[in-house]
N, C-alpha and C positions, 0 to 999 in steps of 0.2 A: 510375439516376443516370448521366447520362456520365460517360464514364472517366476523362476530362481533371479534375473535379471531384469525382470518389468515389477518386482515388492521391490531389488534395489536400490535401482530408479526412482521407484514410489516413495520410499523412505527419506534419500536424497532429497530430494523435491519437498516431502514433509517439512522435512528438518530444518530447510534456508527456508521456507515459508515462514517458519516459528521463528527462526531467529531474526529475519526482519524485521516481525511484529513486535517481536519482544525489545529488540535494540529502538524501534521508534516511541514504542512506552517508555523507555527509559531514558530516551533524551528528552520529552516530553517532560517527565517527572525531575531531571535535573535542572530542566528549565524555568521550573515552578509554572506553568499553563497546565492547561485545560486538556485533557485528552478528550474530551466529548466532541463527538462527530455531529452532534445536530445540534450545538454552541458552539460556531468556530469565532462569533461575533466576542464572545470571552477570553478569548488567546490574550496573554500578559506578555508573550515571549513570539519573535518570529524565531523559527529554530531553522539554524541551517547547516548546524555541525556535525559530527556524528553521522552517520545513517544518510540524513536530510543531505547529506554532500553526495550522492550516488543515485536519490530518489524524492520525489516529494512525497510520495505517499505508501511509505514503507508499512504500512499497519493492512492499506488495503491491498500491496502489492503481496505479503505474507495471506493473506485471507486466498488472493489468486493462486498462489504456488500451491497450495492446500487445496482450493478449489482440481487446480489441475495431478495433485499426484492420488486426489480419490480417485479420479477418471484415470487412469493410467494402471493404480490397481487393480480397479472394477474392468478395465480393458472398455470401456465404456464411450464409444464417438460423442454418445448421448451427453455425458457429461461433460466433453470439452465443449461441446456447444453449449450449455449450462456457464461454463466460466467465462468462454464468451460474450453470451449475454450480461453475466456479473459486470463487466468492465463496459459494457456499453451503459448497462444501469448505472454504475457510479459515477463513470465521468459525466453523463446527464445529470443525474439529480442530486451527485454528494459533492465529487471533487469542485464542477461547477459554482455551485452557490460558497463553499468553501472559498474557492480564489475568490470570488466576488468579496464575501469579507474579509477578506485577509487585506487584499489591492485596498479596502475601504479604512481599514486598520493601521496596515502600515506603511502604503502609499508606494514611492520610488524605489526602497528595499526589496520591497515585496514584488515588484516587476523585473526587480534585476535580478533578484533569487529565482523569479520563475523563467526567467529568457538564461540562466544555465545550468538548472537541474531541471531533469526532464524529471517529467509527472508520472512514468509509471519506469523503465528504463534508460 
């Protein structure tokens, strides 16, 4: 890909990475909850507006877009398998135990919230 159009790509991709993390901080914080990823059992708020309406996990799907526009400028395979891996790691050990407290939290919401936003797109 030239370079002039794989940094604009790269940018792109930067950029919606940022701004999903940042829109699900911030409905988090209008929510009054917890943004701590390894206390999801302290959630005060199930959030499902904002952001939460397109994705459940818009903080780590910005983390993956990010993940993927370093690989893209670095021209790097190595690194989309890197992002790869990221999303196989989270959905096992974060978003995992996440729903398990949430579903524990706040029951038949929280299964309806998850049977129609999908978890990463």
């Amino acid at each position: 890909m030239p370079s002039g159009l794989r940094l604009s790509v790269s940018l792109a991709i930067l950029l919606m990475g940022v701004a999903f993390s940042v829109a699900g901080v911030i409905s988090f914080r209008l929510a009054r909850t917890t943004i701590n990823p390894s206390r999801p059992e302290k959630a005060s708020a199930l959030v499902s507006t904002g952001i939460y309406r397109v994705t459940r996990n818009p903080m780590y799907l910005g983390i993956l877009l990010v993940l993927v526009a370093w690989a893209l400028f670095l021209s790097s395979a190595w690194g989309l398998l890197a992002a790869v891996g990221f999303v196989l790691y989270m959905n096992h050990f974060q978003i995992a135990p996440e729903e398990h407290a949430l579903s524990e939290l706040f029951g038949k919401e929280f299964e309806s919230y998850k049977a129609s936003v999908r978890r990463w797109l």
